[in-house]
N, C-alpha and C positions, 0 to 999 in steps of 0.2 A: 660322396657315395660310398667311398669303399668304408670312411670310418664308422657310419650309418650300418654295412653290412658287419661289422667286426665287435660293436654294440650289438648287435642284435643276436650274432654267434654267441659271445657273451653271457649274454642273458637267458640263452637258452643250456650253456651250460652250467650256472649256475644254479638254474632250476632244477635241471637232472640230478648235480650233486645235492639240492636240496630233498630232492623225493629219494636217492641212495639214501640220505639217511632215517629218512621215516622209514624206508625197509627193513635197513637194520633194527631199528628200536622193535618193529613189530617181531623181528626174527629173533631177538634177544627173549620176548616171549615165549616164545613159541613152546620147549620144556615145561615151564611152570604152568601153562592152560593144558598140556597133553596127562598132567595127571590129575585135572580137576573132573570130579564128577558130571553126567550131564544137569542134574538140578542149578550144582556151581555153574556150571555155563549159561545157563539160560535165565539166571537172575540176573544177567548184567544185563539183558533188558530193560527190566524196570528201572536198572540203576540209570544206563543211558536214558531213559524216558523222561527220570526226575530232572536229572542234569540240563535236557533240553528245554524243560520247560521252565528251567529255572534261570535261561538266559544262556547257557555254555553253546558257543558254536559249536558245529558238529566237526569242524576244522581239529578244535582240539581233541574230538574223541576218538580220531583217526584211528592211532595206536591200536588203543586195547581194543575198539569193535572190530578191525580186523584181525586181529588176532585170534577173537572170539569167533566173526565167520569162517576165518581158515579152519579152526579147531571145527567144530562145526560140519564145515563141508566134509573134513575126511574122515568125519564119524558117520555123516549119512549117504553122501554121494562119492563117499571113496574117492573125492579129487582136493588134492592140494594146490591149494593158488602158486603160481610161479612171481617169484620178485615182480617181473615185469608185469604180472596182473596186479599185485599191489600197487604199482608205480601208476599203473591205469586207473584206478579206483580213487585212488588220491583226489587225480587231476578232475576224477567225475564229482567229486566231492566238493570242489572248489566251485564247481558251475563252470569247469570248460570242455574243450574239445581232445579227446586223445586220439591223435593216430597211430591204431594199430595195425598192424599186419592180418595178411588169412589166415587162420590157423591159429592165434594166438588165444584162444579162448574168452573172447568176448562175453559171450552171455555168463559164464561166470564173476567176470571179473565188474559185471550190471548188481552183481549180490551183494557187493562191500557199499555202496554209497544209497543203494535202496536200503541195506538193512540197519544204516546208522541214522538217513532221514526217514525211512517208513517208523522207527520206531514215536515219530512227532505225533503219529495218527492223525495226519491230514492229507493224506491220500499221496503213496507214489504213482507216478505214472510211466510204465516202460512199455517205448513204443518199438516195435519192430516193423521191417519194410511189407509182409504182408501176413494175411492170417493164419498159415502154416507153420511161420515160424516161431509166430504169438503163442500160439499153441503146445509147438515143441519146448519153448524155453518153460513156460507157464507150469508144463507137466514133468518137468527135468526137476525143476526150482524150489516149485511148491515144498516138496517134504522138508527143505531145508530153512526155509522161513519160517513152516509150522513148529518146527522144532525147536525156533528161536521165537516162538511166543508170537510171530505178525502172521496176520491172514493176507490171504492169497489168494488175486480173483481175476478172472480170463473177460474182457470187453471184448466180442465179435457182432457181427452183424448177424442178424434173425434171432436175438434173445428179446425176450418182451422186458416191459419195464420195470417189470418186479425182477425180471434174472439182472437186468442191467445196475440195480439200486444197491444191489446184493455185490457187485462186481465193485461197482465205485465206492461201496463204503467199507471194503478190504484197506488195510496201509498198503498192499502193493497190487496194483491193477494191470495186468496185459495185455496188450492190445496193440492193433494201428493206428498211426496219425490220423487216416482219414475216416476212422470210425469214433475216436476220439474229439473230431472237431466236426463230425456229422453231428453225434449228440449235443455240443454247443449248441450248435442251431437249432436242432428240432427241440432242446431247452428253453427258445428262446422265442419257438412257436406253439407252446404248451397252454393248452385256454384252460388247466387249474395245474394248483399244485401237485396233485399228487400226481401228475405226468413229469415231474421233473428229475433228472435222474443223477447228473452229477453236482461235486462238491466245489466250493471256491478251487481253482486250480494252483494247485501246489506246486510240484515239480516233477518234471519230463526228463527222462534220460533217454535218448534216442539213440537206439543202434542202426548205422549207416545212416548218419547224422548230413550228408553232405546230398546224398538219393532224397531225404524228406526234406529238408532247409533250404535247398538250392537246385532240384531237378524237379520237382513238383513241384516247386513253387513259383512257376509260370503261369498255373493250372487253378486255377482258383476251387475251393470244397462250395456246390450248389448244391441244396434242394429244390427241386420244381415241381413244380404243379402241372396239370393235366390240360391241356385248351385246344379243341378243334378250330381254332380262327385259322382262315386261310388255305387248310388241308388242304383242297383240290388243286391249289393252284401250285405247287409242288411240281407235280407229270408236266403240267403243260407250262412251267416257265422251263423245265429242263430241258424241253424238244426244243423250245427258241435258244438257249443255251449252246447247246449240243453244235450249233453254226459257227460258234464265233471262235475264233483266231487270236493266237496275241500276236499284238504288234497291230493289228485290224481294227477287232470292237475292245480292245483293251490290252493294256498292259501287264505283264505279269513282273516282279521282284524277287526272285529267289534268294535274295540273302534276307530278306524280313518277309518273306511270304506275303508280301502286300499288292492287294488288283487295284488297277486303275481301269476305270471304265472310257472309255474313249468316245469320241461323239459319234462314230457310226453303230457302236456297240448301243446307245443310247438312241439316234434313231429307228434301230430296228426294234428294239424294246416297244418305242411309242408305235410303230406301224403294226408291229404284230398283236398288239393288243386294244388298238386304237387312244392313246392315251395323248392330248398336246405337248403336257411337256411332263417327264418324268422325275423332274427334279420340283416338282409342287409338293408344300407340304402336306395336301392330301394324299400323295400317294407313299409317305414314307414309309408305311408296308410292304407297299410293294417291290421298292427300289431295294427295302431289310432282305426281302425273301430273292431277286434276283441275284444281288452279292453273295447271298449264302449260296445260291445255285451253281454262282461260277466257284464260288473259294470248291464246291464239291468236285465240280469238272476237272480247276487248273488245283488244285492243292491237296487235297486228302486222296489218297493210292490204297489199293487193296491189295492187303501183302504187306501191307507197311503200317500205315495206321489204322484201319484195323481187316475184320474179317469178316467173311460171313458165315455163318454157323445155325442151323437150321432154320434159313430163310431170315436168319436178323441180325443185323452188325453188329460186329463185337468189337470194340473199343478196344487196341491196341497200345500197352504203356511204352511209349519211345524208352525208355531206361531202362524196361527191367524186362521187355517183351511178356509180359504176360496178357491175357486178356484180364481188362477190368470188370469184374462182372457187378453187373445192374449199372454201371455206368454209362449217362447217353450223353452225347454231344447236346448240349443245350441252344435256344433263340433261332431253331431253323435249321439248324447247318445238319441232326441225324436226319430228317427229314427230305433235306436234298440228296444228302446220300443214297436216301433208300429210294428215291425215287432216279436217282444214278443207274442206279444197279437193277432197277425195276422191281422191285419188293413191294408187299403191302406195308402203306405205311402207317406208321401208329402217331398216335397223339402227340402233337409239341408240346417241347417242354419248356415252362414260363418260369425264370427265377423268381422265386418267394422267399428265398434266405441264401447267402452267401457268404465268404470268408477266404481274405487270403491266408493262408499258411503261414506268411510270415507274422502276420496279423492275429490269427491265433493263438501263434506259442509265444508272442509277446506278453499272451495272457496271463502265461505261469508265472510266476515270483520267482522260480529258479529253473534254468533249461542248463543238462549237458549232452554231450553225444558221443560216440564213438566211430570211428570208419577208419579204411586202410588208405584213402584219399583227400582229406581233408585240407594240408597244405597247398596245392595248389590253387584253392577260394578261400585261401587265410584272411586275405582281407574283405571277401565281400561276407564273413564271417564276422568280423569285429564291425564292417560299418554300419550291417543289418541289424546284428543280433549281439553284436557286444560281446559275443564268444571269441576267445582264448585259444590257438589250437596250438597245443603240445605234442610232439615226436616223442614216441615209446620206444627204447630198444626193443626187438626180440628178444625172447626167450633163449633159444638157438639162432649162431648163426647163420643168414641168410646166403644158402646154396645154390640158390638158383641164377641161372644163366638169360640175363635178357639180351638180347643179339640188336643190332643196328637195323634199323625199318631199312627194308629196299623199296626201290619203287620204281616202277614199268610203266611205261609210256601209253599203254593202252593194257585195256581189261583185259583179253585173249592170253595179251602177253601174258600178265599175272595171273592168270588161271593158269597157265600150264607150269611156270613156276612153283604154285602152291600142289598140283597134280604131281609133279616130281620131287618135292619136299615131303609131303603125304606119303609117297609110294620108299622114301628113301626111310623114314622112321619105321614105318610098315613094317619093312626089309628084318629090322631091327628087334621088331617084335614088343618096340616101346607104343605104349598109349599116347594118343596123339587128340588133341582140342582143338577144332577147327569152329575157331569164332565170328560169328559175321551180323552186322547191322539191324537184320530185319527177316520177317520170313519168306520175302522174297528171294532174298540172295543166299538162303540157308537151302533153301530149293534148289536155285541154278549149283550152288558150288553137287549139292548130290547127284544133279545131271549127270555133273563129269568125272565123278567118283564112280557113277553107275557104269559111263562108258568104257573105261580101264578097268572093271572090274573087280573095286576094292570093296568091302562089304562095310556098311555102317550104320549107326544110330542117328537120327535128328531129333532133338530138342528146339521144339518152337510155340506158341499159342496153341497151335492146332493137336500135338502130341502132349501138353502138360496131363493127361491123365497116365501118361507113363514113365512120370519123372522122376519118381523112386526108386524106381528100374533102371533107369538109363544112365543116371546119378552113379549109382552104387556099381554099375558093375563100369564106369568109364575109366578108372584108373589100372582095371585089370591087364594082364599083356594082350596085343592083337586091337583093341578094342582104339575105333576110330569115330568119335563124337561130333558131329556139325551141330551147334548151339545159338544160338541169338542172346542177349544180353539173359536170358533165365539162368545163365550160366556162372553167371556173375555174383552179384554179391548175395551172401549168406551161404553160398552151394562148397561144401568143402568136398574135395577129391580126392579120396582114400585112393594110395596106392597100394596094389595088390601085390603078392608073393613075387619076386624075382623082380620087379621094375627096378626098386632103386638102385640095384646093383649097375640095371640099364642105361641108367641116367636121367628117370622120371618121367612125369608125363609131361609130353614136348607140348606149348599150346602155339598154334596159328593164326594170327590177326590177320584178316582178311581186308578191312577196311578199317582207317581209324574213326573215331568217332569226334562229336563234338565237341567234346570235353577228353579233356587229358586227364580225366580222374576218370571216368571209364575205363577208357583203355588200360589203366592202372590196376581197378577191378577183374579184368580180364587175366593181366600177366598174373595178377596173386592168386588165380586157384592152383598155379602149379610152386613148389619152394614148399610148401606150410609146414612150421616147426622145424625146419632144417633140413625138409625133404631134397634131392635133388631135382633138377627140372630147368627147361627151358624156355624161353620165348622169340618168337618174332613177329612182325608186322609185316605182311607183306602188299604191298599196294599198288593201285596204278592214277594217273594223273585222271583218268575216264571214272573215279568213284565220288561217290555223290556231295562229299564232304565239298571238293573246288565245284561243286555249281552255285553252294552261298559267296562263291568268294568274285572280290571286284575282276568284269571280265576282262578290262581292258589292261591288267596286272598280269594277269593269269595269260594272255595272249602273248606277250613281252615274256614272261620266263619261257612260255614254251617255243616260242621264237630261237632262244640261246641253248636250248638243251641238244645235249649230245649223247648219243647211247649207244652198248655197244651190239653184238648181232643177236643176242636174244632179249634187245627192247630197254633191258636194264639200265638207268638212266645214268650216265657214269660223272655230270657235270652239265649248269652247275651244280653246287652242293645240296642235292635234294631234301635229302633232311631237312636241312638248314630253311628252304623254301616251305616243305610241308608243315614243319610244326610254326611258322610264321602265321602262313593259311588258320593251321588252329587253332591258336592263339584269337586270331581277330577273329575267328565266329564265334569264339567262348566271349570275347569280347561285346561283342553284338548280341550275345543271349544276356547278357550280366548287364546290357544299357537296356534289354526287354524289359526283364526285370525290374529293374530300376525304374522305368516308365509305366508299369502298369501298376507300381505299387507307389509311385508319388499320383498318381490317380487314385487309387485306392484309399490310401491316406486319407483322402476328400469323403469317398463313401463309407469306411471307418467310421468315421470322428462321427456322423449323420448317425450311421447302425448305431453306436453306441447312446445316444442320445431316445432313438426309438425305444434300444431294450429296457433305458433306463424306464422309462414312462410304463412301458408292458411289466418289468419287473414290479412298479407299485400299486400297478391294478391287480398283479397276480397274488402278492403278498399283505394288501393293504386291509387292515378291516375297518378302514374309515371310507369309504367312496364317497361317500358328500366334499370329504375335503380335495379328492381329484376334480371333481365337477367345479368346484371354486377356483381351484389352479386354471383351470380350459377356460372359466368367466373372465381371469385376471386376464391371462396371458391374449385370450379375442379382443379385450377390448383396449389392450394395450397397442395390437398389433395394427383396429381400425386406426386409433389415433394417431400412430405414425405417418399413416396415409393422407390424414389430413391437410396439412402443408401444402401440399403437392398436387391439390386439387385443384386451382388454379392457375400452376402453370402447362404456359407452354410444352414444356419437352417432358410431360408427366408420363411415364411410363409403367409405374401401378399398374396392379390388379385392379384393384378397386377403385371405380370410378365414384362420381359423385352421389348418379342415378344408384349405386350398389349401396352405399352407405346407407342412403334414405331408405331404398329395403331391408336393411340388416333392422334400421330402426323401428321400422316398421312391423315385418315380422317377429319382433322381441316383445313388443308391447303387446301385440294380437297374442303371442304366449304365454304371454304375464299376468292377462288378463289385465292389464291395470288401463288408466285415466288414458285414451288417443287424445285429448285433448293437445295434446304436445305437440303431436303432429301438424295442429294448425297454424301455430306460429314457429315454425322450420323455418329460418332463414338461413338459404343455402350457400349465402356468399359469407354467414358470420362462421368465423372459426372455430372464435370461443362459444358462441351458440351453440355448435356443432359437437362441440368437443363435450358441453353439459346435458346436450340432451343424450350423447352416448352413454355418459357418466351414470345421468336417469336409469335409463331402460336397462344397465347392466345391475344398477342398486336395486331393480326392483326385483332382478333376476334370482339378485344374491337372496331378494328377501324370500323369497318361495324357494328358494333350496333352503334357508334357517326353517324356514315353517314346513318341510316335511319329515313323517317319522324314518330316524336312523333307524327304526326294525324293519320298516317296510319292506316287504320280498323285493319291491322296485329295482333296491340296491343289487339283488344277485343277478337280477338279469342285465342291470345296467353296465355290472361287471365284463360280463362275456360280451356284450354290444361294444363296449370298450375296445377289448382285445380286437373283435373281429374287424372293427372297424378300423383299429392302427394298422392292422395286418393288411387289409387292403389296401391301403394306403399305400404301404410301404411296397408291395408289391407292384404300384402301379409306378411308384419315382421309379422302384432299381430298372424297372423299362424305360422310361424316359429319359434315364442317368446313360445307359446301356445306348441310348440310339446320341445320347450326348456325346459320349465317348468316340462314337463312329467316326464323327468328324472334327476334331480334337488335334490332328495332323494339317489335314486341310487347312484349319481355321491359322494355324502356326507360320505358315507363309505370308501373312501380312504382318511379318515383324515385329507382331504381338507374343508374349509368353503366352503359350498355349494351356501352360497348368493354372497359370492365373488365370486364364479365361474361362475353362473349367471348373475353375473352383467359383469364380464368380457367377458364371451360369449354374452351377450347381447349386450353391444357397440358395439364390433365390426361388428355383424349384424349390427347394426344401419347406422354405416359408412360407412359401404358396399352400405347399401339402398340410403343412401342421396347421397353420390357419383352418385350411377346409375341414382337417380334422376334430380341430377346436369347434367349429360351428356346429358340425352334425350331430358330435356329443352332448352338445347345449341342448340343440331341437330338441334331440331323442327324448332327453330329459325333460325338460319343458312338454314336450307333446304325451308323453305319458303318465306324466304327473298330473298334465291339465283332465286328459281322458278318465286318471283314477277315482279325481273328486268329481266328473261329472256322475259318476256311476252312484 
């Protein structure tokens, strides 16, 4: 182990000394580009342009293109990159992960590896955590790329698709993840071309690379569709709801959020609605919509996940506390909600296209990132994503004070703790950050601020229309900030006249979070660039973090705890205890993960076989030759089924009575000889197998004998589409209720992802099958109608 950790120290300094010297070499320029013209400057574009397309990695053109954007920047944006932003740029160059610090000038240091590979003109992609910040770097950046010869283009939501085509065929694009991998999909539901908006996916440099790769990546990118199925029954499963108990009609899991329904919980279901048994696959609707009803009762909180805001919930981001907007909870679950909280409810939403994140940016050919937390998910970084992460020195060094977490035995106690820590900065006349989990607990901490009469700001969901304001003037003297995670990453904290002499702005962790890169994000808005400043965490064993954790552990440490008279827990070693706790629920998030994307993996591999097909109906000017593929692939599929017709444990689709209709109805399309149909011997194989063979040859021959002009084709095209797209809309539901029980089915000592994946295909080939048929008809039935006419 330790020689393991000494190799790996190693290697990391030798990478540093290797990026010291690509500094130097660019800094040895730096004189000679400060007296060249801007014309001379902005010709090493094209030079780099030839270069790359003439095979040179852009590894090698490190040097002179930063040099060239250092030069550059401080002829238009008056800012000079610091060493340590070259050192950063490198590593984004390479395709990996840099961690840097707050304050280190990130979106700058996004300039050097955009402007060496945007000059490839195939599109960069830089994403940022949301669309304010997109915006800001977008409108910082721009002149500086213009002047280096690349265009420059802003991806947000509510641009049509002429602004969007404009945006994507820029060399550098800005935007967010999630409007980035929304256009994939709705790319990928486009009934023509000209609705298509981006290019083959080049390469993604993500700012706060760890917030989109690994905290949004629980959370899959949906578009839905619109469907009244079931609406009313919403109100009235939630009144029989609203009865039950855990431990009673079910059980609840709060370290994985999972309900188990219990058999009395299940008898009163079937009595209050008269149903015999509630576990029939006829009622699998019903039992989708009373699960969603309890996960609303016993899991989703208001305050927490999310809000309500004129009469309609607003979607709450756990990471970054903002409200998502136009984002619903999908398959039921905003629906219980709002019928929770007694709202009008609006339409369910049906997944029609989806994608995981991880699954996404696997799309690009080349992904880097940036963030001030990344080492801590280093490995679920290389096992995901095959990313790299690299530690940046600062620029300056790092001043700031982070203090040992204490922790109180109960909440009360740590309130009035953080009340007399508050009032003692206060005192001081230093800016003080008081961060806390959710906008619930950002509320209670300003209770008790109100009742000692300290005055102050909140930053939460509910107040981001004032977060400019709130922002700017936080680091002033006096000025006392209670924040939710909004406070967090991308939010830089100007200190104002006379603080750092004070000793900065002091920040408060009130509770720790799930992840130790959080709370990481948190301590780094105070220090930035060498500022002064402090941190601590202040906690108590009563915050929400120990209800995911095992109770029967958590009962046994609080058993041995000793504290001294103001609750302060003096032994055993709490620390030592609490970041164990945190560990194992980061732990439990990263096996989520891990479990909904070796599922995924399954519905992946499927999407991508769909798009393929929808990709050459969209792009194809041959459609006679897709109709021929659907002839092949049907009649390849009945005859698989063949075999199988006479046994016993035949568990096929298609039975024998189906075949003889398929054949049946093929010839009645074909218009040809039924003759055949008389001597159908059901028991001969090869019989079976040639008259398939027949009716699909006669198929093929009335698709040779109509005309490739025929309008036919353009409508056959969108019939196409519309028809895969229903399709597929109908599996990701039946995939979706497959998944449900996917755990369940795991306790009979089977691999559950093999069981999945194996129930999964065969759906699959059930659909495309059906798909293959209806396309044939279509065809067949309108061809037959044209020449009746």
């Amino acid at each position: 182990m330790l020689h393991s950790i000494k190799k790996m120290i190693s290697g990391e300094t030798i990478e540093l000394k290797q990026l010291n010297k690509v500094v130097s070499k660019i800094n040895a320029l730096e004189e000679s580009f400060e007296v060249k013209n801007d014309l001379e400057l902005q010709a090493y574009t094209d030079i780099f342009r030839e270069k790359l397309n003439n095979g040179v990695s852009p590894e090698e053109l490190i040097i002179e293109a930063f040099a060239v954007v250092r030069e550059a920047s401080k002829r238009v944006l008056g800012k000079r990159h610091y060493d340590s932003q070259l050192m950063g740029g490198a590593v984004l160059t390479q395709s990996h992960i840099a961690q840097m610090q707050t304050g280190e000038g990130k979106t700058l240091v996004a300039t050097l590896p955009a402007y060496i590979l945007g000059t490839h003109g195939k599109g960069i992609h830089i994403i940022t955590a949301n669309e304010y910040l997109a915006t800001r770097d977008f409108e910082e950046m721009k002149p500086l790329f213009e002047f280096l010869g690349l265009t420059v283009g802003l991806n947000v939501s509510g641009l049509v698709t002429e602004e969007k085509k404009v945006a994507y065929n820029c060399d550098i694009t800005y935007g967010t993840g999630t409007e980035f991998g929304f256009d994939y999909l709705r790319d990928h539901m486009a009934s023509n071309k000209d609705q298509l908006v981006q290019r083959p996916l080049f390469y993604a440099l993500i700012d706060e690379v760890d917030s989109i790769l690994i905290d949004e990546a629980r959370t899959p990118l949906i578009i839905a569709g619109k469907s009244n199925s079931s609406l009313n029954l919403f109100p009235i499963m939630q009144m029989v709801i609203n009865s039950f108990e855990d431990k009673k009609e079910y059980d609840f899991y709060p370290e994985t959020k999972q309900i188990v329904l219990l058999d009395k919980g299940a008898d009163q279901l079937e009595e209050a609605f008269g149903i015999d048994n509630v576990y029939d696959s006829e009622h699998r609707e019903f039992m989708h919509i009373a699960m969603q009803s309890l996960r609303a009762k016993v899991v989703m909180r208001k305050d927490v996940d999310y809000i309500i805001k004129d009469g309609k919930i607003m979607i709450v981001d756990p990471y970054t506390g903002r409200v998502m907007e136009g984002r619903t909870y999908s398959d039921g679950l905003h629906q219980a909600i709002e019928a929770k909280e007694n709202l009008t409810l609006k339409e369910e939403n049906n997944t029609q296209a989806s994608v995981m994140i991880q699954h996404y940016f696997q799309l690009y050919k080349h992904v880097s990132g940036m963030t001030g937390s990344a080492l801590p998910s280093k490995e679920e970084f290389w096992e995901t994503y095959n990313l790299r992460v690299t530690e940046i020195p600062t620029n300056k060094p790092n001043q700031r004070l982070d203090m040992d977490t204490v922790v109180y035995k109960t909440y009360d106690e740590k309130i009035e703790k953080i009340v007399t820590e508050i009032q003692k900065y206060h005192e001081m006349r230093r800016p003080v950050l008081i961060g806390t989990t959710s906008i619930e607990q950002s509320e209670k901490i300003s209770t008790h601020l109100k009742e000692v009469g300290i005055e102050h700001s909140i930053l939460n969901a509910k107040t981001e229309e004032d977060e400019a304001e709130i922002i700017s003037n936080a680091g002033q003297l006096d000025r006392i900030m209670i924040a939710t995670n909004m406070a967090g990453r991308g939010t830089d904290i100007i200190l104002g006249n006379g603080v750092p002499e004070l000793g900065g702005l002091h920040i408060i962790g009130t509770e720790l979070h799930s992840s130790a890169r959080i709370d990481m994000q948190l301590r780094g808005r105070g220090g930035r660039q060498g500022d002064p400043g402090s941190t601590q965490f202040i906690i108590s064993l009563e915050d929400e973090l120990f209800h995911y954790y095992d109770e029967e552990e958590f009962e046994k440490y609080q058993n041995k705890i000793k504290t001294d008279e103001f609750g302060l827990i003096v032994s055993p070693n709490p620390i030592k205890f609490v970041y164990k706790v945190q560990n194992v629920i980061e732990g439990m998030h990263y096996s989520s993960r891990s479990h909904l994307l070796k599922l995924d993996d399954i519905n992946n591999d499927q999407q991508k076989v769909i798009y393929t097909y929808r990709e050459k109906a969209l792009n194809i000017d041959n459609m006679p030759a897709l109709i021929e593929s659907a002839l092949q692939e049907r009649f390849y599929n009945l005859v698989e089924e063949i075999p199988e017709l006479n046994s016993e444990n035949n568990t096929n689709e298609y039975s024998l009575n189906e075949i003889i209709d398929e054949i049946k109805i093929m010839t009645m399309l074909t218009s040809k000889d039924e003759s055949i149909l008389a001597s159908l011997d059901k028991e001969n194989k090869d019989q079976l197998t040639k008259t398939l063979e027949d009716v699909y040859n006669n198929a093929l021959e009335v698709l040779n004998d109509t005309d490739t002009k025929d309008n036919l084709w353009n409508d056959l095209q969108s019939i196409y589409l519309e028809t895969i797209d229903r399709y597929w809309v109908d599996h990701l539901d039946n995939l979706n209720h497959l998944r449900e029980g996917i755990t369940i089915r795991g306790y009979g000592q089977e691999d559950p992802y093999r069981l999945y994946s194996f129930d999964a295909l065969h759906l699959f080939n059930e659909m495309l099958n059906s798909f293959f048929r209806d396309i044939i008809r279509y065809f067949l039935q309108v061809n037959a109608t044209k020449d009746a006419e």
